[in-house]
C-alpha positions as CSV (number, residue, x, y, z in Angstrom):
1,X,-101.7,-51.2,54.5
2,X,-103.7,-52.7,51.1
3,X,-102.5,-55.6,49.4
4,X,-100.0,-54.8,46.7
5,X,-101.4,-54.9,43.0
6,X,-99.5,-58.6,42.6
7,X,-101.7,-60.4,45.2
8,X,-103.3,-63.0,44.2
9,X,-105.8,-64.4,46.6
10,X,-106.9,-68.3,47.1
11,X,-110.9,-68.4,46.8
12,X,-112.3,-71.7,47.0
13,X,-115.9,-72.6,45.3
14,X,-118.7,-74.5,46.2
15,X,-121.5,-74.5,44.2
16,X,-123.3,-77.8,42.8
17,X,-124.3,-76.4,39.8
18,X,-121.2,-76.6,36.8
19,X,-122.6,-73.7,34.5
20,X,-122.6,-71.4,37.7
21,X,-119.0,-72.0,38.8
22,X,-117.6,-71.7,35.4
23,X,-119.3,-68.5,34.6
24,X,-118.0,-67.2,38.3
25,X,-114.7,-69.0,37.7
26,X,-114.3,-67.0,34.4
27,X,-115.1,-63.6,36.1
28,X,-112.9,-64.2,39.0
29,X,-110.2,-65.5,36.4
30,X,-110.4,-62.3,34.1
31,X,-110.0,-59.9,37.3
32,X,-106.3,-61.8,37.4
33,X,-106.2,-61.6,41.0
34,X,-107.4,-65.1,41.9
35,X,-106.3,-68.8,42.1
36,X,-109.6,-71.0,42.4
37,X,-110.3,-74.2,44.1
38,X,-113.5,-76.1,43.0
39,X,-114.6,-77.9,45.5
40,X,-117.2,-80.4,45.1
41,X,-118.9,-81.5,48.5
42,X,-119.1,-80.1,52.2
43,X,-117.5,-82.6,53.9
44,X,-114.0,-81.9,51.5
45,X,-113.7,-77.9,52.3
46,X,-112.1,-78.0,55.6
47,X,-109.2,-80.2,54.2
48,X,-109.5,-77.8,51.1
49,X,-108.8,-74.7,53.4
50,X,-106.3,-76.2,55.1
51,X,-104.3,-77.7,51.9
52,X,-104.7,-74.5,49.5
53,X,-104.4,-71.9,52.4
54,X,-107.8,-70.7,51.3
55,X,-108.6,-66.6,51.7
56,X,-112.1,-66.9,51.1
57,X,-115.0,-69.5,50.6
58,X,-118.0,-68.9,47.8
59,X,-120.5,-71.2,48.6
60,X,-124.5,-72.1,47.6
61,X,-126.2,-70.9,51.1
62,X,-128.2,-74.0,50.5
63,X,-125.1,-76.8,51.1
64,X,-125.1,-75.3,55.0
65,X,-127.7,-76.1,57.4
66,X,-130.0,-73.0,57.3
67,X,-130.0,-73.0,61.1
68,X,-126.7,-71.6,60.5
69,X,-124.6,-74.1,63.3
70,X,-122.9,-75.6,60.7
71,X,-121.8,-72.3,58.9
72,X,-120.9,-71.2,62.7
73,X,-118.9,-74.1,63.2
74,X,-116.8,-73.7,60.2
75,X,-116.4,-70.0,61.0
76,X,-114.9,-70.7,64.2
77,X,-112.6,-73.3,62.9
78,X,-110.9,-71.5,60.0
79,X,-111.4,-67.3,61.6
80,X,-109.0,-66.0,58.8
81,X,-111.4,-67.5,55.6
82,X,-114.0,-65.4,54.5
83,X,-117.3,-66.8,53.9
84,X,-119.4,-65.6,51.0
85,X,-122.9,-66.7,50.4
86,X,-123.6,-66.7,46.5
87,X,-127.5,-66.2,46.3
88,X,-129.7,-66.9,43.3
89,X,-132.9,-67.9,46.0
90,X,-134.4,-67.0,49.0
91,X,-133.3,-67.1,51.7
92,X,-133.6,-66.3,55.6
93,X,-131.8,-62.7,56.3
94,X,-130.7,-63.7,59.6
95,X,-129.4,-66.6,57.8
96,X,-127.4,-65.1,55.5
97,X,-126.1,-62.3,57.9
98,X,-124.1,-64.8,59.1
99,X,-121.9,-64.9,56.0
100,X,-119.1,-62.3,55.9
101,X,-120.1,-61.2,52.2
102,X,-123.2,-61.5,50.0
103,X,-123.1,-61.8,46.0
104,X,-126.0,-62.4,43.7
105,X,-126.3,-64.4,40.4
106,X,-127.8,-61.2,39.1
107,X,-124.4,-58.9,39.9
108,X,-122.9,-57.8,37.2
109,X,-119.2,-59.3,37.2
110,X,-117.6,-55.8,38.2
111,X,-119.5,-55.4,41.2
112,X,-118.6,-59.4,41.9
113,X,-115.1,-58.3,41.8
114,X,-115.2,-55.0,43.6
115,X,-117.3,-56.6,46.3
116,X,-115.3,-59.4,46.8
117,X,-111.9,-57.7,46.5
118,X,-112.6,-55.2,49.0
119,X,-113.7,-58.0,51.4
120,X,-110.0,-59.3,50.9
121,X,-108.6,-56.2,51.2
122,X,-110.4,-55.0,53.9
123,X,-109.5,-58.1,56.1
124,X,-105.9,-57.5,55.0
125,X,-105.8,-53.9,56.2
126,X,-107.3,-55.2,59.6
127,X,-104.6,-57.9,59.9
128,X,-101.9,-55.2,59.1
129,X,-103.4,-52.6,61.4
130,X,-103.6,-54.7,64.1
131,X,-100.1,-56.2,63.9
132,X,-98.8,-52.3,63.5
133,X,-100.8,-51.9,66.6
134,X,-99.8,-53.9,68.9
135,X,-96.5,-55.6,69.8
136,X,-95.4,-58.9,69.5
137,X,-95.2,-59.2,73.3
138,X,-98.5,-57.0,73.7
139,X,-100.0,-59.3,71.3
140,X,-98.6,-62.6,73.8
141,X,-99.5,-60.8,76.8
142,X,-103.2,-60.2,75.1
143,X,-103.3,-64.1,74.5
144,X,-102.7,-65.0,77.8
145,X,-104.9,-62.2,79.6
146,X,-108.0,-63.6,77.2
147,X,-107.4,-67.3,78.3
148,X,-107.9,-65.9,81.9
149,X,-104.4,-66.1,83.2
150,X,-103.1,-63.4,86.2
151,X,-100.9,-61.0,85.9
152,X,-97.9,-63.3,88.2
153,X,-99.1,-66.0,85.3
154,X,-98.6,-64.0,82.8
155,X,-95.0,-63.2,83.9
156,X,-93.8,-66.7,84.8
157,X,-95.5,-68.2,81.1
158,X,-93.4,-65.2,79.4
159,X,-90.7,-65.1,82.0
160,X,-90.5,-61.8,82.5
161,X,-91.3,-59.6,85.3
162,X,-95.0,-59.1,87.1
163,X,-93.9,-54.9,86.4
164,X,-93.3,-55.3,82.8
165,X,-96.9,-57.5,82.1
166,X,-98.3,-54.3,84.2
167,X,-96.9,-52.0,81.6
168,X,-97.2,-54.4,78.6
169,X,-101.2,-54.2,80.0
170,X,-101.3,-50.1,80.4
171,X,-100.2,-50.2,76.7
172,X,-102.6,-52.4,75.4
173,X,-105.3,-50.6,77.0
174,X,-104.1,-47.3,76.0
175,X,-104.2,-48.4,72.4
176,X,-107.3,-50.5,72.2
177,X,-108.9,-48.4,74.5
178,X,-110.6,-51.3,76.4
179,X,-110.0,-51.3,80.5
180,X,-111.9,-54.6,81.1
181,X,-110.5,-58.1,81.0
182,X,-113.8,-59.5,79.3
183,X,-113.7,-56.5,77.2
184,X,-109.7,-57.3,76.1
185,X,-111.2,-60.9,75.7
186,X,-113.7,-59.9,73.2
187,X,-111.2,-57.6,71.2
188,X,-108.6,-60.5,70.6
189,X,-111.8,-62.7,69.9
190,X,-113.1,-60.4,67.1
191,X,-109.7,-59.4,65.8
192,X,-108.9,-63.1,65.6
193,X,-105.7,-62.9,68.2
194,X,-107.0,-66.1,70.1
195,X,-110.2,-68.6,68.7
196,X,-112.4,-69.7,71.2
């Protein structure tokens, strides 16, 4: 399922440099599909984030640490942002394989847009596929099964019977296609079910 036409996606910016966020802010702006934050130091973007309900996250590569624990750290704390790494230096690959998206100063605004648009709407459609997926109570049985609880657990936590988390557990693995706890752990982890 894509976003409709009347989205309009929260993007915060963090880029030192004024000339630089103005001339992204006014290409983002023109698209008409974006409300931007600017946000002016490191230390402020997690209350950003949380405030604005913040979709995705443009930042100067250079703000992180480059060892990329800081960037990590953020990642895990806010799993639903995107990050997006604008680059106009060099920088480690491995580094910057960290971020979810890449743009370049040298982009020409369409591919900006187009790239960063079907970030957003590629995380929507695997939001929306996954809730179409699996059920609500799949979805809580899943929770529980990734934080390491039993089957009996399970059922007293849900209250419902040990049977019906057996069946709830058959379904999930017929859909995901995963038999192994650790391997149903990793699949709510990387679909963003449970956070670490």
């Amino acid at each position: 399922m894509r976003q409709s036409d009347k989205t309009v996606f929260r993007v915060g910016i963090l880029e030192p440099s004024a000339i630089i966020v103005n001339g992204l802010s006014n290409i983002l702006l023109k698209a008409g599909k974006f409300d931007l934050y600017k946000i002016d130091y490191v230390a402020d973007m997690q209350r950003f984030i949380t405030a604005n309900k913040l979709q995705l996250i443009i930042i100067n590569p250079q703000l992180l640490q480059q060892d990329g624990r800081e960037l990590a750290h953020l990642k895990q704390k806010n799993p639903n942002v995107v990050w997006c790494a604008l680059v106009y230096s060099f920088f480690d690959p491995k580094y910057l394989n960290q971020f979810d998206l890449q743009i370049a100063i040298t982009d020409v605004p369409s591919e900006i847009v187009d790239a960063v648009m079907s970030k957003l709407n590629d995380e929507s459609a695997d939001d929306a596929d996954l809730s179409m997926q699996l059920s609500d109570r799949e979805l809580d049985v899943l929770r529980l099964l990734a934080q390491g609880n039993m089957n009996k657990e399970i059922a007293d936590k849900l209250n419902i019977s040990v049977h019906t988390v057996i069946s709830h557990r058959k379904n999930i693995t017929q859909k995901t296609g995963i038999k192994t706890q650790s391997g149903l752990t990793i699949y709510a982890l990387s679909n963003k079910i449970i956070n670490i």
